[in-house]
ROMARPA-7159 format. One record per residue: residue number from 1; x, y negated, z of N, C-alpha, C in turn. Coordinates in steps of 0.05 Angstrom, whole numbers. Layout:
BEGIN
+-----+--------+--------+--------+--------+--------+--------+--------+--------+--------+
!   n !    nxx !    nyy !    nzz !   caxx !   cayy !   cazz !    cxx !    cyy !    czz !
+-----+--------+--------+--------+--------+--------+--------+--------+--------+--------+
! NUM !      X !      Y !      Z !      X !      Y !      Z !      X !      Y !      Z !
...
+-----+--------+--------+--------+--------+--------+--------+--------+--------+--------+
This chain:
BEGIN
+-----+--------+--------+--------+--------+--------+--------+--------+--------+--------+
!   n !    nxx !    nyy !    nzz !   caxx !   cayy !   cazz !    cxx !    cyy !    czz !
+-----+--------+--------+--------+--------+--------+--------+--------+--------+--------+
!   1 !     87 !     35 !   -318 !     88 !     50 !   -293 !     62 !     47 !   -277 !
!   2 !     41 !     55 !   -287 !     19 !     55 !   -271 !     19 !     70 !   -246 !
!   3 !      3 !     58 !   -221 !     -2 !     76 !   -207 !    -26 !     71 !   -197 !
!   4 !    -29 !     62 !   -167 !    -68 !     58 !   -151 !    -88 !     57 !   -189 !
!   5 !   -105 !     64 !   -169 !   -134 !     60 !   -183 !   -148 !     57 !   -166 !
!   6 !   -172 !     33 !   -180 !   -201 !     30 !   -155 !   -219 !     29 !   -176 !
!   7 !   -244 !     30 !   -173 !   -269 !     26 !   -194 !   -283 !     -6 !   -173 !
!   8 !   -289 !    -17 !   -183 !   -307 !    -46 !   -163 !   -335 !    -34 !   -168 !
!   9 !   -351 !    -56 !   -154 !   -378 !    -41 !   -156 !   -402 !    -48 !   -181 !
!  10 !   -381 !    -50 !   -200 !   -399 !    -59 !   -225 !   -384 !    -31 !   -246 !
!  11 !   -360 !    -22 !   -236 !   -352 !      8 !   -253 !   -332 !     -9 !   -267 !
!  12 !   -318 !    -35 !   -264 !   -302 !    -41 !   -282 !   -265 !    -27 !   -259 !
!  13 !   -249 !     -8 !   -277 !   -226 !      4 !   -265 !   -197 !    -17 !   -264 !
!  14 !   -200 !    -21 !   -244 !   -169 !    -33 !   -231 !   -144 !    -11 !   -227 !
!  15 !   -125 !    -22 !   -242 !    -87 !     -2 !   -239 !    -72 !    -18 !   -234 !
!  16 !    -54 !     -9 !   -211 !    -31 !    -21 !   -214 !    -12 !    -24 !   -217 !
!  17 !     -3 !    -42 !   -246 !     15 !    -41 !   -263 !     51 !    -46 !   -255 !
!  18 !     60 !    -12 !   -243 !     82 !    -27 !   -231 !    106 !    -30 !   -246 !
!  19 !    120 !    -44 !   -260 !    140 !    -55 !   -267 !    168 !    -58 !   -259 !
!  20 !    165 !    -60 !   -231 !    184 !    -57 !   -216 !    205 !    -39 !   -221 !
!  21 !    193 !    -19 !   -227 !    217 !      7 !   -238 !    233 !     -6 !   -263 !
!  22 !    222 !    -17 !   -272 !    238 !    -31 !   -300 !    251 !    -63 !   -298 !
!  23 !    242 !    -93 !   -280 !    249 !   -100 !   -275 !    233 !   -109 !   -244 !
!  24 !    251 !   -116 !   -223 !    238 !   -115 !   -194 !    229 !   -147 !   -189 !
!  25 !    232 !   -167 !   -215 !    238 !   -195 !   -215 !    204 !   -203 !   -217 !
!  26 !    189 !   -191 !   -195 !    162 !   -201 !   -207 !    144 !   -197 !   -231 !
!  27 !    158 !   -172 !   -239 !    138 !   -164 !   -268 !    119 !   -151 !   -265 !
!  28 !    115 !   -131 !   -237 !     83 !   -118 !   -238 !     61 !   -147 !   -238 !
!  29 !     36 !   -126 !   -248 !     10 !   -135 !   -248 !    -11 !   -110 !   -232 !
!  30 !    -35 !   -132 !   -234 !    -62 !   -116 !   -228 !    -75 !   -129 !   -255 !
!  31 !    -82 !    -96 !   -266 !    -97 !    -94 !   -288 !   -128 !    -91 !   -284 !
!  32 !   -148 !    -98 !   -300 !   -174 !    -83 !   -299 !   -181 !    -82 !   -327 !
!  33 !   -194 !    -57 !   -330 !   -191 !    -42 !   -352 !   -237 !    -51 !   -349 !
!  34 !   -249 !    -64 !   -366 !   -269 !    -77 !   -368 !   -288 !    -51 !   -380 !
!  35 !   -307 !    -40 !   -362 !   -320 !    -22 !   -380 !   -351 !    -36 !   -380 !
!  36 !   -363 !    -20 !   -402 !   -390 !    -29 !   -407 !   -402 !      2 !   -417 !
!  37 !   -421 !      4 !   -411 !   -443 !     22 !   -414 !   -424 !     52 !   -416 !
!  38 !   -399 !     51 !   -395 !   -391 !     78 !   -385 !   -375 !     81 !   -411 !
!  39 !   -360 !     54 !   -430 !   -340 !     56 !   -444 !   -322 !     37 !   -438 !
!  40 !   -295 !     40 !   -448 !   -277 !     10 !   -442 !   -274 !     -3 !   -453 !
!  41 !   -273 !    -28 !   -451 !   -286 !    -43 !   -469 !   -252 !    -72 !   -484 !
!  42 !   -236 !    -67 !   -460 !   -214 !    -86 !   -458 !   -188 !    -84 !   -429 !
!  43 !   -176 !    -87 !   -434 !   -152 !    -89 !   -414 !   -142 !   -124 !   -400 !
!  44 !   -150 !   -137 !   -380 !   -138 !   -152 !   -382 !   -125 !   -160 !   -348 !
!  45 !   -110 !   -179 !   -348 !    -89 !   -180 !   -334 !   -104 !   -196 !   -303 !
!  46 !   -113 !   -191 !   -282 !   -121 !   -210 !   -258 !   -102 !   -217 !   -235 !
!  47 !    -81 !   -204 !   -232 !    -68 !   -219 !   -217 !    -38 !   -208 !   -220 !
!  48 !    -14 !   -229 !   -220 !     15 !   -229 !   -234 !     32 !   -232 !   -210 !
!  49 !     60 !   -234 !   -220 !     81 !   -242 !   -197 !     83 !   -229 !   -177 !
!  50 !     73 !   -200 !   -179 !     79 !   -180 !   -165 !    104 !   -164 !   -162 !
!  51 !    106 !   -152 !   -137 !    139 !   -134 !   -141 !    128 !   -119 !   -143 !
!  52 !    122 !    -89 !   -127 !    112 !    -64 !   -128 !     79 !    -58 !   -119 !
!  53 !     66 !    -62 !   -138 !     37 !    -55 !   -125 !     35 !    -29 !   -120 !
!  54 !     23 !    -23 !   -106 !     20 !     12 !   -105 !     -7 !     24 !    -93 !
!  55 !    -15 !     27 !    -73 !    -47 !     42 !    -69 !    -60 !      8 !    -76 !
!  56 !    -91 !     25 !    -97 !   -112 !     -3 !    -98 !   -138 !     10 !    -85 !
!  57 !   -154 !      4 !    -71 !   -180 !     -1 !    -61 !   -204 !    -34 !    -64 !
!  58 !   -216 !    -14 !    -63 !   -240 !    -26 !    -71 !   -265 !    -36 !    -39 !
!  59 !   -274 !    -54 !    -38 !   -276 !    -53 !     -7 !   -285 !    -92 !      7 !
!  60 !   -321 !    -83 !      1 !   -332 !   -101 !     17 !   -327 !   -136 !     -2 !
!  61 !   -330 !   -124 !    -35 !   -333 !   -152 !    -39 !   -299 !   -169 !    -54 !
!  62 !   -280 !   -136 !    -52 !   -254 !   -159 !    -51 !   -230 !   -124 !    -64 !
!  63 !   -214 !   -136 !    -78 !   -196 !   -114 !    -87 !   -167 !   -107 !    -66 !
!  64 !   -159 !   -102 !    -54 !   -143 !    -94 !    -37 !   -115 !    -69 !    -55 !
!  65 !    -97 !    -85 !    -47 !    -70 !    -72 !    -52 !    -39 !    -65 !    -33 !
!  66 !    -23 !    -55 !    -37 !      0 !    -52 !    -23 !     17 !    -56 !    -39 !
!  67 !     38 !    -67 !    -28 !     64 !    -84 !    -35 !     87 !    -66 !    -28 !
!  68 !    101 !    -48 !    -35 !    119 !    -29 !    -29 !    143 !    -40 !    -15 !
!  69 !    143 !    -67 !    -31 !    177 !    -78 !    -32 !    166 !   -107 !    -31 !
!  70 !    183 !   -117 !    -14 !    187 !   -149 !    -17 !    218 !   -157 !    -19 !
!  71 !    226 !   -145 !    -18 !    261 !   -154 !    -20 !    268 !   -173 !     -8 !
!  72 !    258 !   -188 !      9 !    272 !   -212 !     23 !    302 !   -200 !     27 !
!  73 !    323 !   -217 !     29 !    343 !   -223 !     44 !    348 !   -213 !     64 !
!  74 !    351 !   -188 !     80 !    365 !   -176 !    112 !    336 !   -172 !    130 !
!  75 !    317 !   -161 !    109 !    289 !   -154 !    120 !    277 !   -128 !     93 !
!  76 !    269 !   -109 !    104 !    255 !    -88 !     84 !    225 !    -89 !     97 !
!  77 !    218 !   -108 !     87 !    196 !   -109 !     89 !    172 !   -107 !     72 !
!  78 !    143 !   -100 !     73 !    123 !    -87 !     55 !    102 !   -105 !     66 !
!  79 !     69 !   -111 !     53 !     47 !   -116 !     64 !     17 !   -105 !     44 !
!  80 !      0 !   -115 !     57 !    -25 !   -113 !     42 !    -35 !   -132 !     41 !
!  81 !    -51 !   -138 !     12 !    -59 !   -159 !     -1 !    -96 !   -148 !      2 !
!  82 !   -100 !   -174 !    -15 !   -136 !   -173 !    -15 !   -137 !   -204 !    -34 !
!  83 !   -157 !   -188 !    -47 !   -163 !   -213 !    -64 !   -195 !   -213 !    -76 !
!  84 !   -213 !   -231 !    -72 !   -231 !   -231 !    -68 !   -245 !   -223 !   -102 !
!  85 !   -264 !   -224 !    -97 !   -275 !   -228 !   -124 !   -286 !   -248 !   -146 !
!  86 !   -281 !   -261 !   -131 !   -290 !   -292 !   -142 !   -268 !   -298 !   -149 !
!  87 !   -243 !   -291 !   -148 !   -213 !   -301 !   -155 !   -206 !   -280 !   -176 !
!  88 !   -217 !   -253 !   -180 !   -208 !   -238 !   -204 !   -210 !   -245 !   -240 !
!  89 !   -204 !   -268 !   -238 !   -206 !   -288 !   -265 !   -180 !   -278 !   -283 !
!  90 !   -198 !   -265 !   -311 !   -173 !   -259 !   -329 !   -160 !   -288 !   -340 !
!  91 !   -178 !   -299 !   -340 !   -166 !   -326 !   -353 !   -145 !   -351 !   -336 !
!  92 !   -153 !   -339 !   -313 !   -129 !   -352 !   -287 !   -126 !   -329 !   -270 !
!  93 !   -102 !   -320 !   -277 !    -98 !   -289 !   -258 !    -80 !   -300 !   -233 !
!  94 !    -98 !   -289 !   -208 !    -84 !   -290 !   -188 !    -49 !   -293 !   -183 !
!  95 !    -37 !   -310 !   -170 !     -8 !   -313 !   -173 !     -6 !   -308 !   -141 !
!  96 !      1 !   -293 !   -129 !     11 !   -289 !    -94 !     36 !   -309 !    -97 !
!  97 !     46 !   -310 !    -69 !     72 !   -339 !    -74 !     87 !   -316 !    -61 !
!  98 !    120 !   -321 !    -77 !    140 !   -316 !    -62 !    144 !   -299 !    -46 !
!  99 !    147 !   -277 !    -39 !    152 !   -263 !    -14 !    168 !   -271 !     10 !
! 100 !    187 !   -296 !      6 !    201 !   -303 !     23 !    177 !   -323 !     36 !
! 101 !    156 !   -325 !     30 !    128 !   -337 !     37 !    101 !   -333 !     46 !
! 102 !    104 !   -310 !     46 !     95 !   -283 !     45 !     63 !   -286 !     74 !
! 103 !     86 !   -294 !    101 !     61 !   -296 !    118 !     56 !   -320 !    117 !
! 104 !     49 !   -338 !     95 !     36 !   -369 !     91 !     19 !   -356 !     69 !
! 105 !     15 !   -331 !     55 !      8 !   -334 !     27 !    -30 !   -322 !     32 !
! 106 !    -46 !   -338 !     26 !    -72 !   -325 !     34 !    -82 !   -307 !     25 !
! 107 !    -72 !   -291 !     11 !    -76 !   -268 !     -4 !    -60 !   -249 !     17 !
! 108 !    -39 !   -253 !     26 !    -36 !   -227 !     42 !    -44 !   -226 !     76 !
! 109 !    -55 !   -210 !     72 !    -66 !   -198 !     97 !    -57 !   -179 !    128 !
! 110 !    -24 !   -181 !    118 !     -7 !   -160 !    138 !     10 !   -159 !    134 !
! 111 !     33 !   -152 !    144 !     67 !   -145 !    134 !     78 !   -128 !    159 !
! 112 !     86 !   -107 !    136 !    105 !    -96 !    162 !    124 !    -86 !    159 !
! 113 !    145 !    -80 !    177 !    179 !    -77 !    163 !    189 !    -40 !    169 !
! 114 !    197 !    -33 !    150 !    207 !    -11 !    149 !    234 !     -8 !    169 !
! 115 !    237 !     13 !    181 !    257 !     24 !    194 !    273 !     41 !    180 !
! 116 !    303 !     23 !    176 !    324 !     39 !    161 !    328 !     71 !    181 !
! 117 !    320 !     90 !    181 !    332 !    113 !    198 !    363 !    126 !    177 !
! 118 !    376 !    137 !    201 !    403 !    150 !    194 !    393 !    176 !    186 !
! 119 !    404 !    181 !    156 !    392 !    206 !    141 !    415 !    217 !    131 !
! 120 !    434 !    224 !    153 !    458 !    238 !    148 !    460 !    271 !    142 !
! 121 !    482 !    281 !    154 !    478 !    305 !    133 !    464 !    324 !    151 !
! 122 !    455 !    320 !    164 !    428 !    338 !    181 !    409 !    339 !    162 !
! 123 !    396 !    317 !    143 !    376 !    315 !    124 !    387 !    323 !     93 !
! 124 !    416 !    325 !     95 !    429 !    333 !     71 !    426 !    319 !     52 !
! 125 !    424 !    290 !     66 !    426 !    261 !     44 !    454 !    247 !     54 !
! 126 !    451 !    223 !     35 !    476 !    205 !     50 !    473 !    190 !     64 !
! 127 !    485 !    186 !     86 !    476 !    171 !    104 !    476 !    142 !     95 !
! 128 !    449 !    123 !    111 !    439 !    108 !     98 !    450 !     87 !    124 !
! 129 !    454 !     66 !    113 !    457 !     43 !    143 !    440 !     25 !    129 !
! 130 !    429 !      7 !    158 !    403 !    -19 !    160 !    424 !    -42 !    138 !
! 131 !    436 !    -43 !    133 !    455 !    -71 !    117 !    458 !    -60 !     94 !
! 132 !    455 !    -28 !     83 !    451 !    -34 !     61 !    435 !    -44 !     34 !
! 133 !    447 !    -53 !     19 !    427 !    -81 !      7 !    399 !    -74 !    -16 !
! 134 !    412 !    -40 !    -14 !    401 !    -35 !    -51 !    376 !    -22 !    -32 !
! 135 !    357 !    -28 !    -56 !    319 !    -21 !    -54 !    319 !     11 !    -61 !
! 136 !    328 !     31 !    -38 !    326 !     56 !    -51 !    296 !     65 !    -34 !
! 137 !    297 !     87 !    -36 !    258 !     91 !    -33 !    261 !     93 !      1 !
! 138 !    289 !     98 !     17 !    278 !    100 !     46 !    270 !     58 !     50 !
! 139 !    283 !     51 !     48 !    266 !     24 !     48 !    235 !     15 !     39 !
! 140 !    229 !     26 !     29 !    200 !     31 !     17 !    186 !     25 !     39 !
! 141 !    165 !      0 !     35 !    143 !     12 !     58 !    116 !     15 !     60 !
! 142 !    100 !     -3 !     64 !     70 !      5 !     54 !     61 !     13 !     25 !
! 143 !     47 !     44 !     31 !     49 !     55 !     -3 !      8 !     59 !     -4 !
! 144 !      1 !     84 !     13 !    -22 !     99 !      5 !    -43 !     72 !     28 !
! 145 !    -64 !     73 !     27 !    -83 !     55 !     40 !   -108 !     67 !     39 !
! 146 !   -125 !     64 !     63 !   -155 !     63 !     64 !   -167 !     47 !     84 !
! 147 !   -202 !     55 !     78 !   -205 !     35 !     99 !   -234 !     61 !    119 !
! 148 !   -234 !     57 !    148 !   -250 !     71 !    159 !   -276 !     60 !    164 !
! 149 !   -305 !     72 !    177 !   -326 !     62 !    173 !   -328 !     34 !    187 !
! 150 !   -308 !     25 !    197 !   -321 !      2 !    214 !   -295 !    -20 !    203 !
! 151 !   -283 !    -16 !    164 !   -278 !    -30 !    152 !   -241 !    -43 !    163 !
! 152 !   -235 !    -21 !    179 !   -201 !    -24 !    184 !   -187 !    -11 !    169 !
! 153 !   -168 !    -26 !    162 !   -144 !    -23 !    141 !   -123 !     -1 !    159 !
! 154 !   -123 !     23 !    138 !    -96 !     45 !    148 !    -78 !     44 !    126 !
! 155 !    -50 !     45 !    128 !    -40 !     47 !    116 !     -6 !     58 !    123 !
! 156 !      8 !     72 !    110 !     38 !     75 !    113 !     60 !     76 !     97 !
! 157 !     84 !     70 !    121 !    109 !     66 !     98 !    119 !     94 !     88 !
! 158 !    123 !     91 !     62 !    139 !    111 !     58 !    170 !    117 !     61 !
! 159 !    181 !    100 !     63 !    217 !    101 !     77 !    219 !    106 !    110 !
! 160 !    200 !    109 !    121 !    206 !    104 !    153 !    181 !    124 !    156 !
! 161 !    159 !    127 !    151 !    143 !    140 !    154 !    131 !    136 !    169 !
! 162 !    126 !    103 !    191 !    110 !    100 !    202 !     82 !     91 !    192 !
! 163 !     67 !     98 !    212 !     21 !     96 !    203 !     19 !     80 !    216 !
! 164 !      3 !     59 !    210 !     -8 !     31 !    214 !    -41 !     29 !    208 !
! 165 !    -45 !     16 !    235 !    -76 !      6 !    218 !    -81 !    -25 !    229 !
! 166 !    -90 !    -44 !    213 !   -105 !    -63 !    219 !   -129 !    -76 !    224 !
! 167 !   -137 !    -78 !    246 !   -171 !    -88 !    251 !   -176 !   -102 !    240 !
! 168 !   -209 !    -97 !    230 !   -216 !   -120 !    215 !   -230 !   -138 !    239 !
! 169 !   -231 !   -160 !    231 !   -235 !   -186 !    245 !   -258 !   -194 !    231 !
! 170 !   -265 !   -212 !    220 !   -284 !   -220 !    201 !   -278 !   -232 !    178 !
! 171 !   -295 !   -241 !    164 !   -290 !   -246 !    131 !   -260 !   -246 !    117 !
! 172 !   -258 !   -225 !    119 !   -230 !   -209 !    103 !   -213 !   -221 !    118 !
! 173 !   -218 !   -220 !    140 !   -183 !   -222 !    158 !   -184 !   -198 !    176 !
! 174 !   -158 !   -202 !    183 !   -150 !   -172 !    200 !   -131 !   -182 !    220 !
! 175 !   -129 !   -164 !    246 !    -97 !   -166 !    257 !    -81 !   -156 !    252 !
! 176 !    -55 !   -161 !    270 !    -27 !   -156 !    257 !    -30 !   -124 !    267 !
! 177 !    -11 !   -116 !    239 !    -11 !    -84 !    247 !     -5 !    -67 !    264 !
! 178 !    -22 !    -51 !    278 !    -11 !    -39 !    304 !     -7 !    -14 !    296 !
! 179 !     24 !     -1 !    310 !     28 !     30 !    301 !     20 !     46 !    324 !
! 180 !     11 !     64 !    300 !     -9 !     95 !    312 !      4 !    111 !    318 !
! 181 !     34 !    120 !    294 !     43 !    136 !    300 !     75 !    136 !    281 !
! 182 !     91 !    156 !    289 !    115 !    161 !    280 !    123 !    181 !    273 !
! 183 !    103 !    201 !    270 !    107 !    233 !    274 !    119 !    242 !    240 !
! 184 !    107 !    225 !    224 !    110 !    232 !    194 !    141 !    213 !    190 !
! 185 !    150 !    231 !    173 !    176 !    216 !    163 !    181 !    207 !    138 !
! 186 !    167 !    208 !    119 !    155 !    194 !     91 !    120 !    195 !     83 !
! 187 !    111 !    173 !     85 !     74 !    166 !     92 !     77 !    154 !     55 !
! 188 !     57 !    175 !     38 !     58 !    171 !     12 !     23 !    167 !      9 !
! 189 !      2 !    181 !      2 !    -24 !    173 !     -6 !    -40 !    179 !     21 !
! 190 !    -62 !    154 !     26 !    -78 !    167 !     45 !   -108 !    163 !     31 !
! 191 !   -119 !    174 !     43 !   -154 !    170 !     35 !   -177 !    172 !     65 !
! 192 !   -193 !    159 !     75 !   -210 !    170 !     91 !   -228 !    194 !     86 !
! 193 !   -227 !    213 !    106 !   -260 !    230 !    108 !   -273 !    218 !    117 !
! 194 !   -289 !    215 !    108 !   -317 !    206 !    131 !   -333 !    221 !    142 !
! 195 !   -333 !    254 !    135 !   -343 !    277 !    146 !   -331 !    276 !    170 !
! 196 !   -302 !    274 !    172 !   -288 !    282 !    194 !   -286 !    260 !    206 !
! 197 !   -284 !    228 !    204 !   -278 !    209 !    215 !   -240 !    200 !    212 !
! 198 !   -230 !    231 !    200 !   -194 !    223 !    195 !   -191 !    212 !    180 !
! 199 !   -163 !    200 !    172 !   -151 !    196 !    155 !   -133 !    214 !    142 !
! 200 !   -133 !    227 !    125 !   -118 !    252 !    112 !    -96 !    230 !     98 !
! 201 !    -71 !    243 !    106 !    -42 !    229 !     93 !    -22 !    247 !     81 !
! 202 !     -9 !    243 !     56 !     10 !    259 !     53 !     38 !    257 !     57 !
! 203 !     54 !    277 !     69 !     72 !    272 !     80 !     94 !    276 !     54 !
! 204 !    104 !    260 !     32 !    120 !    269 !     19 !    149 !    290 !     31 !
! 205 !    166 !    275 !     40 !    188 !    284 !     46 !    191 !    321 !     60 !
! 206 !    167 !    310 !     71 !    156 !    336 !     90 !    140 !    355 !     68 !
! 207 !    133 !    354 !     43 !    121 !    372 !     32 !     90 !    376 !     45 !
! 208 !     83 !    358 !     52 !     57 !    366 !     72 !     32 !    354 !     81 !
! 209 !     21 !    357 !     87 !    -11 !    341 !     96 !    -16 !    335 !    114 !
! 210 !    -25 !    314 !    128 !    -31 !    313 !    160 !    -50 !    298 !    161 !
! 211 !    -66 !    295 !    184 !    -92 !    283 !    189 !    -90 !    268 !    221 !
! 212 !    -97 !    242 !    211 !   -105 !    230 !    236 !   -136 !    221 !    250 !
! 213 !   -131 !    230 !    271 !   -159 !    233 !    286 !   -167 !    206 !    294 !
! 214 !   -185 !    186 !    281 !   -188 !    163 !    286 !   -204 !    162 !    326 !
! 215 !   -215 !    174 !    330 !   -230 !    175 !    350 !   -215 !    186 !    384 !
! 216 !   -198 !    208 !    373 !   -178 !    224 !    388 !   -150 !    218 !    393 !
! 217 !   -143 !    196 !    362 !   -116 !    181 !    365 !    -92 !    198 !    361 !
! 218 !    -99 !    218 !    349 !    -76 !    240 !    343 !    -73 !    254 !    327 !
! 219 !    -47 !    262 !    316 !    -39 !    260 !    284 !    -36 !    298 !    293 !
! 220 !    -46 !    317 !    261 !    -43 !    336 !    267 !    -35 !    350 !    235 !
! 221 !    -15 !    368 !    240 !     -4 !    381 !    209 !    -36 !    402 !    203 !
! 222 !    -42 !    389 !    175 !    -56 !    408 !    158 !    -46 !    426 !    150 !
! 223 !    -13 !    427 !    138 !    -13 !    441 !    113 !     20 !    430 !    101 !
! 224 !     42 !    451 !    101 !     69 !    447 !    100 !     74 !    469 !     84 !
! 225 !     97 !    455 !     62 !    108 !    476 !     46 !    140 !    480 !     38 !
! 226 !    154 !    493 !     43 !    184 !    491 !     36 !    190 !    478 !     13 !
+-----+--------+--------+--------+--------+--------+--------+--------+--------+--------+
């Protein structure tokens, strides 16, 4: 179940390997696929004991990921990771601890909790309540990620559809995530412009595109389709 891709700055490609769909017990990885002279050369495994990896970036020295799912116990909670480069050892692949450990673990960099919303038959789903237990995708939360020119982490849930960004602080730390906005109701891939200074996001649920104005602070529909 592959999904993110990043290139680092030597051209070797990072995926990540999510597993989760098959078992949720810690089986994804982060792969890097080793190229040499613009061929591949090997597949091997840098960091394990993952639940759901999902957007990967590349960024200032260090590999950066999102955690869809942490499954704790009476919390739907998600975060973003970072792992340096000096730690991307195939031969000792990164191990993150525990999610129930989650804000002790120095690899993660943020957490934030999804909002169960009521998706009754106005949405022509079943309605969903906060207690229930099973990992369906409105629980879902940090999925798509980027970072803007002055090296802040954006990112959103896809079950709640709230947009988050975190300041960067210095040497790969950040603050806790502050929300931008709520206007989107499933937040699936983002990417920065740097032409424009936005962040372009796709709105799954919504069929649609939207852009946030880093400078202006306001989220605007690109582009919606039935």
């Amino acid at each position: 179940y592959p999904m993110g891709l990043a290139f680092d700055t030597h051209g070797n490609l990072y995926y990540a390997d999510a597993q989760y769909f098959a078992n949720p017990d810690y089986r994804s990885r982060i792969m890097r696929v080793v190229i040499k002279d613009g061929e591949p050369q090997r597949i091997e495994t840098v960091a394990e004991h993952i639940k759901l990896p999902n957007a990967l970036r590349w960024h200032d020295g260090a590999l950066y990921f999102t955690e869809s799912f942490f499954n704790v116990a009476g919390k739907y909670q998600s975060g973003v990771y970072r792992i340096p480069a000096s730690d991307l050892k195939a031969e000792k692949p990164v191990r993150p601890l525990d999610k129930e450990h989650a804000a002790q673990d120095p690899y993660c960099v943020g957490i934030v909790e999804t909002v169960v919303r009521d998706r009754g038959s106005a949405h022509g789903k079943p309605e969903i309540k906060p207690d229930d237990p099973s990992p369906h995708i409105y629980t879902a939360g940090c999925d798509g990620m980027d970072f803007d020119h002055d090296g802040n982490i954006y990112t959103g849930s896809f079950g709640d559809g709230r947009f988050w960004v975190m300041k960067s602080l210095s040497n790969g730390r950040y603050g806790k995530p502050e929300l931008l906005s709520e206007e989107v109701s499933c937040c699936d891939g983002i990417c920065f412009d740097s032409a424009s200074n936005r962040i372009i996001l796709t709105a799954a649920e919504q069929n649609a595109i939207y852009a946030w104005d880093i400078l202006q602070k306001k989220m605007t529909l690109l582009w919606a389709n039935g």
